[in-house]
N, C-alpha and C positions, 0 to 999 in steps of 0.2 A: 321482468326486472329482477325478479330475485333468483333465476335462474341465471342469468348475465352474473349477479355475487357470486356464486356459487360456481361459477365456470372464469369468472376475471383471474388474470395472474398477476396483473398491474392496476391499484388500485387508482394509481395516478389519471389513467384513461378514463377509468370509470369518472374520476371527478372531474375532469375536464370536461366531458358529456353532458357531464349534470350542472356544471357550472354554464354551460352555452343555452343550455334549458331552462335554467334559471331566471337567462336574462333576457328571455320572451313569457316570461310569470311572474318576477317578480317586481311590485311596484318601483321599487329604488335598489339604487346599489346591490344587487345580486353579488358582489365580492365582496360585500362588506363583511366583516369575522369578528368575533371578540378574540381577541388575543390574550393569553393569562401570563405572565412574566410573575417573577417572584424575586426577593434579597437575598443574598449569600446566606442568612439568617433562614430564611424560608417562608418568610410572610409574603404570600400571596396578594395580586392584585390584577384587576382585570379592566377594559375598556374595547371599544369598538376600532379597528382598521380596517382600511380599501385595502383588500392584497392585489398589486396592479397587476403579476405575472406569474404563472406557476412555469416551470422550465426545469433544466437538468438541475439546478444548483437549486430550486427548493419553491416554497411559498416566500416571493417576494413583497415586501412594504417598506415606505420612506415615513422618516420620522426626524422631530430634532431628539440627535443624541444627549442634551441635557436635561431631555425630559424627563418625568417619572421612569417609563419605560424605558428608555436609554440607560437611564442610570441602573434599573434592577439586570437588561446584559449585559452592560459593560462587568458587573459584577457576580451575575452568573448566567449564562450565554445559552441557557434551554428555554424553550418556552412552546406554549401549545396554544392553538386557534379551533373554534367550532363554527362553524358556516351552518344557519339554521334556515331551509326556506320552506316555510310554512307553505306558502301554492302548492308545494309540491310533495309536502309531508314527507321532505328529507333534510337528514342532518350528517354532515361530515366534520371527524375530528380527528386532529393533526398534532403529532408531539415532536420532539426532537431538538437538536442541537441548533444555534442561531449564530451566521457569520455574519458580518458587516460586506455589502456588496462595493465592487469597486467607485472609485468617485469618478471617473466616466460613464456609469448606471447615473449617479445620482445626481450628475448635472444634466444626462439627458432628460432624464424623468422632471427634473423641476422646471427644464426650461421650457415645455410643454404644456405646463398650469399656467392658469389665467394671470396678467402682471397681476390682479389684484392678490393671489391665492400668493403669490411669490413675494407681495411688500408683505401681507400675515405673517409669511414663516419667515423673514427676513428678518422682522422687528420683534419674535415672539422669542420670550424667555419661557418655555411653556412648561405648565403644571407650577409655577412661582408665581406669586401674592404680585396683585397690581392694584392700584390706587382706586382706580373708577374705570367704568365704560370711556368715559371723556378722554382718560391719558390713553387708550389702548389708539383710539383715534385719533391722537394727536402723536402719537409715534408713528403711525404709518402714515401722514400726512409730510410730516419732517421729513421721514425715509423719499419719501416718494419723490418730495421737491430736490433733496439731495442727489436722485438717482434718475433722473428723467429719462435715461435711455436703459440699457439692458439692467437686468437687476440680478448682480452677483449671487450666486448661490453660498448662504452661508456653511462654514465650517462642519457646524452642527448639525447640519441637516443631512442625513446618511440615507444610504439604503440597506437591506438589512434581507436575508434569506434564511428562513427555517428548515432545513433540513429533515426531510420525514421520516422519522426512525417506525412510528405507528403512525396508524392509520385506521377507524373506524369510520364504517358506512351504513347508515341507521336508514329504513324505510319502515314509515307506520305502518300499522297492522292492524285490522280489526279488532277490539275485545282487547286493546294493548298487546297482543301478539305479535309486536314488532319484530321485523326482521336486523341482525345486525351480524354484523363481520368486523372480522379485526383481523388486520393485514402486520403483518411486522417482519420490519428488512432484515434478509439473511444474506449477507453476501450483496450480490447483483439483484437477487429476485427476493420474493416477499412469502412469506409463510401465510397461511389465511386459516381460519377457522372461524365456525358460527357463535355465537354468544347467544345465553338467557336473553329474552327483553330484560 
């Protein structure tokens, strides 16, 4: 394995690899990442995303754009993700710039969630104050009787690609003598070097 760092030129393979290995170890969501966005200001904030696809155009996830996290790229467009999978005593972290994916991505991708997962994000004003449990169910009930047949993708609901400027590859190591690499794009190709644990 740490021969494989050491010899990779694309660290994207490597995480695709590790990501497909993942998802025969680890109990749930193997894509799941915390994501860290931050304000124009620079105050940091962080939570958990499904990244559904990595590809040419980056680490992909859907989101409503008036969320917290909507609102800190809308108003600065970097952000970094860490994939942590304990089975496997590996960690990958991802930095870089963040586009909004086109909205033929983002109707595809939503129209593929359960209708239930689609009245949630239909009717969710998310990361905003709401009254009770009771109203959040009584908006998706309204929605629902309103929309019996397909249910419109809303506005807000984006998709969104990271862009990997860096990229680190952590494998534990006995005695904390972890292994770690840091890849950073030059051009087309990636520069690599070993890091301290």
């Amino acid at each position: 394995m740490v021969r494989m760092m050491e010899e990779i030129l694309d660290p994207l393979l490597l995480f695709q690899d590790w990501l497909r290995e993942a998802e025969t170890t680890e109990p749930n969501d193997a894509n799941a990442a915390a994501l860290a966005t931050a304000t124009a200001d620079g105050m940091p904030s962080v939570r958990m995303v499904l990244v559904k696809q990595v590809d040419r155009r980056g680490f992909c996830f859907y989101t409503n754009a008036g969320s917290r996290k909507g609102r800190e790229l809308a108003a600065n467009p970097k952000a970094a993700l860490c994939f942590h999978w304990k089975s496997l005593g590996r960690q990958v972290r991802v930095e870089g710039p963040v586009v909004e994916l086109p909205s033929a991505d983002a109707d595809e991708y939503f129209h593929s969630r359960s209708r239930e997962s689609q009245l949630g994000s239909a009717i969710s004003r998310q990361s905003r104050p709401v009254e009770s449990r009771e109203r959040l169910e009584e908006l998706v009930k309204e929605f629902a009787a309103s929309h019996p047949g397909a249910i419109p993708r809303p506005e807000y609901w984006k998709g969104y690609a990271l862009r990997p400027e860096r990229m680190e590859l952590w494998v534990n190591g006995a005695h904390r003598l972890h292994d770690r690499f840091l890849f950073v794009r030059e051009g087309k190709g990636w520069a690599r070097q070993r890091l301290f644990p």
